[in-house]
C-alpha beads as a LAMMPS data file, in Angstrom:
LAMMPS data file: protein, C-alpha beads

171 atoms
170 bonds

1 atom types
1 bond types

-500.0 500.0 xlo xhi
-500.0 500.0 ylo yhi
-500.0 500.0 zlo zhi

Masses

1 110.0

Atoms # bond

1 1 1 -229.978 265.822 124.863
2 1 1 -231.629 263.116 122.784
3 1 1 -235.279 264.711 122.826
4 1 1 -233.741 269.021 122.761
5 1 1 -235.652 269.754 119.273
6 1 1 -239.307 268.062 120.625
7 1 1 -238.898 269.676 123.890
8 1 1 -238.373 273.031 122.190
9 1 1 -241.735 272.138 120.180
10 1 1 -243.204 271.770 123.099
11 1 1 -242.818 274.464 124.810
12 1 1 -243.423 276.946 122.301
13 1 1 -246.795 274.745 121.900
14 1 1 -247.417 275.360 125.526
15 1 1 -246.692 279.108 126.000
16 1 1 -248.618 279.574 122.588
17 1 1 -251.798 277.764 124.117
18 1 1 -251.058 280.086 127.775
19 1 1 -251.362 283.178 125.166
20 1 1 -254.775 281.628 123.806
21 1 1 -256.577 281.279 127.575
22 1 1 -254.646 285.104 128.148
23 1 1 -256.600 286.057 125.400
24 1 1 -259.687 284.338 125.873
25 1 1 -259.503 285.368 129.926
26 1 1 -259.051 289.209 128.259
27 1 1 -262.736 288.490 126.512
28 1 1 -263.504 286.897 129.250
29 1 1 -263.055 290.244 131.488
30 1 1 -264.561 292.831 128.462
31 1 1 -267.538 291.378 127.353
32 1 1 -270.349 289.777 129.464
33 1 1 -271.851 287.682 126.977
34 1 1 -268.622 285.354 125.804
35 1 1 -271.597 283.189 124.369
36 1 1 -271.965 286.230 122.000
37 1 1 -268.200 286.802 121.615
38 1 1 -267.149 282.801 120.359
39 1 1 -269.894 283.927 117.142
40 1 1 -268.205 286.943 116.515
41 1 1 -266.205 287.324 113.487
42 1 1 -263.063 289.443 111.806
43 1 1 -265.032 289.746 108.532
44 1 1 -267.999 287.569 107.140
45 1 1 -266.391 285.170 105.248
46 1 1 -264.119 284.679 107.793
47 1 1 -264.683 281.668 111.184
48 1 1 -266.044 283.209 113.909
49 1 1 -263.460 283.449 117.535
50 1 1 -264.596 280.140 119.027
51 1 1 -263.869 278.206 115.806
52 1 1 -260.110 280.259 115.670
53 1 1 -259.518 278.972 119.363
54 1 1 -260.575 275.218 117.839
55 1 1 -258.148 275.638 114.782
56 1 1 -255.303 277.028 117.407
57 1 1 -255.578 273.830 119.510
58 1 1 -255.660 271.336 116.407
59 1 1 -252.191 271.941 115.709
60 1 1 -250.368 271.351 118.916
61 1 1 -252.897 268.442 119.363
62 1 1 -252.093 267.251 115.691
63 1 1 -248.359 267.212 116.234
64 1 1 -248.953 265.239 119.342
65 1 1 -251.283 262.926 117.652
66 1 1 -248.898 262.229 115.167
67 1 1 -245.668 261.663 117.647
68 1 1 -247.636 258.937 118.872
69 1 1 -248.556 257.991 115.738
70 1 1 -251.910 257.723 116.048
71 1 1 -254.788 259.042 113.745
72 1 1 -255.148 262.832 113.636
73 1 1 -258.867 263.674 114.913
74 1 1 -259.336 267.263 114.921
75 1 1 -261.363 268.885 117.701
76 1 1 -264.814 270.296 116.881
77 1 1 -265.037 273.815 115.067
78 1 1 -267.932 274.443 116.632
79 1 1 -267.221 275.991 119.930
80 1 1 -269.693 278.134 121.343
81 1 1 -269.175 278.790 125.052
82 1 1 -266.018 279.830 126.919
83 1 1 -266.218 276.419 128.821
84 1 1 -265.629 274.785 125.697
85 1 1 -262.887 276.849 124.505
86 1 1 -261.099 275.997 127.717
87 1 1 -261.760 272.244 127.761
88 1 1 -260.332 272.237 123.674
89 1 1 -257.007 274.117 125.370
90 1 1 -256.869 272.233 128.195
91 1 1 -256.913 268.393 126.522
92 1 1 -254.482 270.014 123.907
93 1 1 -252.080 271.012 126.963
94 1 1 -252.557 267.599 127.992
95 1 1 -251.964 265.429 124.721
96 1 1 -248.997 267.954 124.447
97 1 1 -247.542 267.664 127.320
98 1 1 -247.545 263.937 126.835
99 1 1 -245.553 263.920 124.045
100 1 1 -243.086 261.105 124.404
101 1 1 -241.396 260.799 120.609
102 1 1 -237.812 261.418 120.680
103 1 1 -236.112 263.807 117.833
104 1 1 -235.912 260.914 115.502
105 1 1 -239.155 261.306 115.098
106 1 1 -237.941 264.307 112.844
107 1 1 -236.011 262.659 110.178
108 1 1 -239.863 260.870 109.054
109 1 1 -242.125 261.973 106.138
110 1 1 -245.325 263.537 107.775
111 1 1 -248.348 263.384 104.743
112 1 1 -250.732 266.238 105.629
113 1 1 -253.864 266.593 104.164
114 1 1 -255.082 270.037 102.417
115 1 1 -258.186 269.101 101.601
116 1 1 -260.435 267.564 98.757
117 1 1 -257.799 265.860 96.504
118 1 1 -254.506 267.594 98.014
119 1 1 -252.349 266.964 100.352
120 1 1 -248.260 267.386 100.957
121 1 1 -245.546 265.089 102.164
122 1 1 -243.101 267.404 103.837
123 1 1 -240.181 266.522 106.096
124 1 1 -241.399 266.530 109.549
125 1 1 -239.241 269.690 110.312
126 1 1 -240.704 271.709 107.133
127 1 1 -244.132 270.461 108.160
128 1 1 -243.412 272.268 111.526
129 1 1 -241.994 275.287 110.101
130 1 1 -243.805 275.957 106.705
131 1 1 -247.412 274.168 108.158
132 1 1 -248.275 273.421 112.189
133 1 1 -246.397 277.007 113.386
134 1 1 -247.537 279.489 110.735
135 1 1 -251.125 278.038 110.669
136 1 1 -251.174 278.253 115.381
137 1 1 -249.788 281.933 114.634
138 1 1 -252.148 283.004 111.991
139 1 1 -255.506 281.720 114.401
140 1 1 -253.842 283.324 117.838
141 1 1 -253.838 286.611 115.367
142 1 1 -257.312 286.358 114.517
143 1 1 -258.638 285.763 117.759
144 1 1 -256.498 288.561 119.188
145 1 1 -257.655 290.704 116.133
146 1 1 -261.245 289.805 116.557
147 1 1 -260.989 291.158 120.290
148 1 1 -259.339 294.166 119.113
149 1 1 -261.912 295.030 116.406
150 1 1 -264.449 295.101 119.694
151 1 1 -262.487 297.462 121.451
152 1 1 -261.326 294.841 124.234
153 1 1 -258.486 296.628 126.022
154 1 1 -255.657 294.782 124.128
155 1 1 -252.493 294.817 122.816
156 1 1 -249.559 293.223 121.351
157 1 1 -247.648 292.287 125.014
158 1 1 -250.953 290.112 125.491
159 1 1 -250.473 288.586 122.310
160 1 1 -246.468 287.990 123.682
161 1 1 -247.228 286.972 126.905
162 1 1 -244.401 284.233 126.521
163 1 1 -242.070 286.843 126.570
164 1 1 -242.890 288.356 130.191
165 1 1 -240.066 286.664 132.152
166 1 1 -237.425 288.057 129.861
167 1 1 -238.414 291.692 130.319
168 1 1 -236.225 293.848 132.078
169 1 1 -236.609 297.507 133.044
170 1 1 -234.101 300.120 132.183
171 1 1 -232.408 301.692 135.162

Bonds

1 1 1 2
2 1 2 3
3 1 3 4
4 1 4 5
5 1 5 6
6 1 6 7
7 1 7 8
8 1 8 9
9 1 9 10
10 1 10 11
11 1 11 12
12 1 12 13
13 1 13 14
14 1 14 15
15 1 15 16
16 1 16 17
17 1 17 18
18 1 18 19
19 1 19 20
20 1 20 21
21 1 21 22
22 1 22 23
23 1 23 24
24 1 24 25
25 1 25 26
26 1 26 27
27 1 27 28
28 1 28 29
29 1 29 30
30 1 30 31
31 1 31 32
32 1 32 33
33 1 33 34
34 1 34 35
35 1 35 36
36 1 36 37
37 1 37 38
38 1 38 39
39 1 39 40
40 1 40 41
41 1 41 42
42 1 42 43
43 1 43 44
44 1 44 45
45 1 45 46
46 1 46 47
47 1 47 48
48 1 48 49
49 1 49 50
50 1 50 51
51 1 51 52
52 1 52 53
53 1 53 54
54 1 54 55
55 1 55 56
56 1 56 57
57 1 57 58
58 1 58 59
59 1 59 60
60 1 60 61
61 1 61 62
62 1 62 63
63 1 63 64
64 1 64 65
65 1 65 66
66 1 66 67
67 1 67 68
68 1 68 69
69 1 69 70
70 1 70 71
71 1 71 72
72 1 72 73
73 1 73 74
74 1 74 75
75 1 75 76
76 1 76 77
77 1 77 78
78 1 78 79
79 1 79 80
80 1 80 81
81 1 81 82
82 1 82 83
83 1 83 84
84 1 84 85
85 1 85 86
86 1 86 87
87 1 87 88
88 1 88 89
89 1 89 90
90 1 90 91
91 1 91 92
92 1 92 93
93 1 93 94
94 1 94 95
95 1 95 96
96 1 96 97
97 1 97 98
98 1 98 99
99 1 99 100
100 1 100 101
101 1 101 102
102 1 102 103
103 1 103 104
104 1 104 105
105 1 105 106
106 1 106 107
107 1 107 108
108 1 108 109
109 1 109 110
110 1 110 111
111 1 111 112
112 1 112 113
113 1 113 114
114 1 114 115
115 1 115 116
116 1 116 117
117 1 117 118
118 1 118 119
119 1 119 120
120 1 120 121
121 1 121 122
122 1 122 123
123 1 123 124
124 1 124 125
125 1 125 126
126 1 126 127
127 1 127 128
128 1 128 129
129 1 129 130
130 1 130 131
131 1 131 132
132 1 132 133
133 1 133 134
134 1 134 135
135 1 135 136
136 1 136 137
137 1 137 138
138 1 138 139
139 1 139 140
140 1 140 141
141 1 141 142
142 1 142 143
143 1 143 144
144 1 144 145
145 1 145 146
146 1 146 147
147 1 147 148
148 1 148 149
149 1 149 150
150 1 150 151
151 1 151 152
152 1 152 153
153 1 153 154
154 1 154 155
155 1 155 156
156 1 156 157
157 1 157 158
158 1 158 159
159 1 159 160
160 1 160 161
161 1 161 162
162 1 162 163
163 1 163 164
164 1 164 165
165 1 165 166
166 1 166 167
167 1 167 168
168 1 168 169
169 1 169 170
170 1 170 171
């Protein structure tokens, strides 16, 4: 299958981003002012939950933006209501599911910025291992940590919820 390794991407993209509205629907349920919970934080120096759900969805919606070679335009940190936490996971579904590169698209050089004055050129496969995955798993865990620190009744099978069709019950 020519497009096997972006497929893959996607998906794990997609069940990652099903974990993030799990999570956020979990807030959602415990706390009745969400406007509250997007401001609240894991420690002070740390963003606050509505800007981890923004830095979850800009690196799905990065890759994307990059298979179609087009500018990468992150979405706005600033989220402050649960409506626009949804909207930045739904157009990130979208622009993901959309994805139309083949695995070619692999073998190129992706430049990454790291802010003032750095940046990397990695292979596009390192910069999906070693930068887009480990940065979409370290926000879901803050988010999910950030609930947790508020006592919202979670645990780590929400933060898995990708793995709920492969469970199986001992006999």
């Amino acid at each position: 299958m020519a497009n096997q390794e972006i497929n893959e991407i996607k998906r794990i993209f997609i069940s990652r981003l099903d974990v993030l509205d799990h999570i956020l629907s979990i807030g959602e349920k415990h706390f009745a002012d969400t406007n509250a919970l997007m401001q609240e934080r894991l420690a002070e120096d740390m963003y606050p939950f509505g800007t981890q759900v923004a830095f979850v969805c800009n690196q799905p919606l990065g890759f994307a933006q990059w298979c179609a070679d087009q500018a990468i335009e992150n979405l706005s940190k600033d989220v402050d209501t649960l409506e626009q936490a949804r909207a930045h996971i739904a157009l990130t579904r979208q622009m993901v599911e959309r994805i139309a590169a083949d695995d070619s698209k692999l073998d190129e050089v992706k430049h990454i910025g790291l802010g003032p004055g750095r940046y990397a050129d990695l292979p596009a496969r390192q910069y999906i291992n070693d930068f887009l995955m480990p940065n979409l798993y370290f926000h879901i865990s803050i988010a999910y940590a950030i609930l947790r620190k508020l006592g919202a009744p979670i645990g780590k099978f929400d933060y898995m919820t990708f793995l709920a069709p492969h469970v199986k019950q001992e006999a």
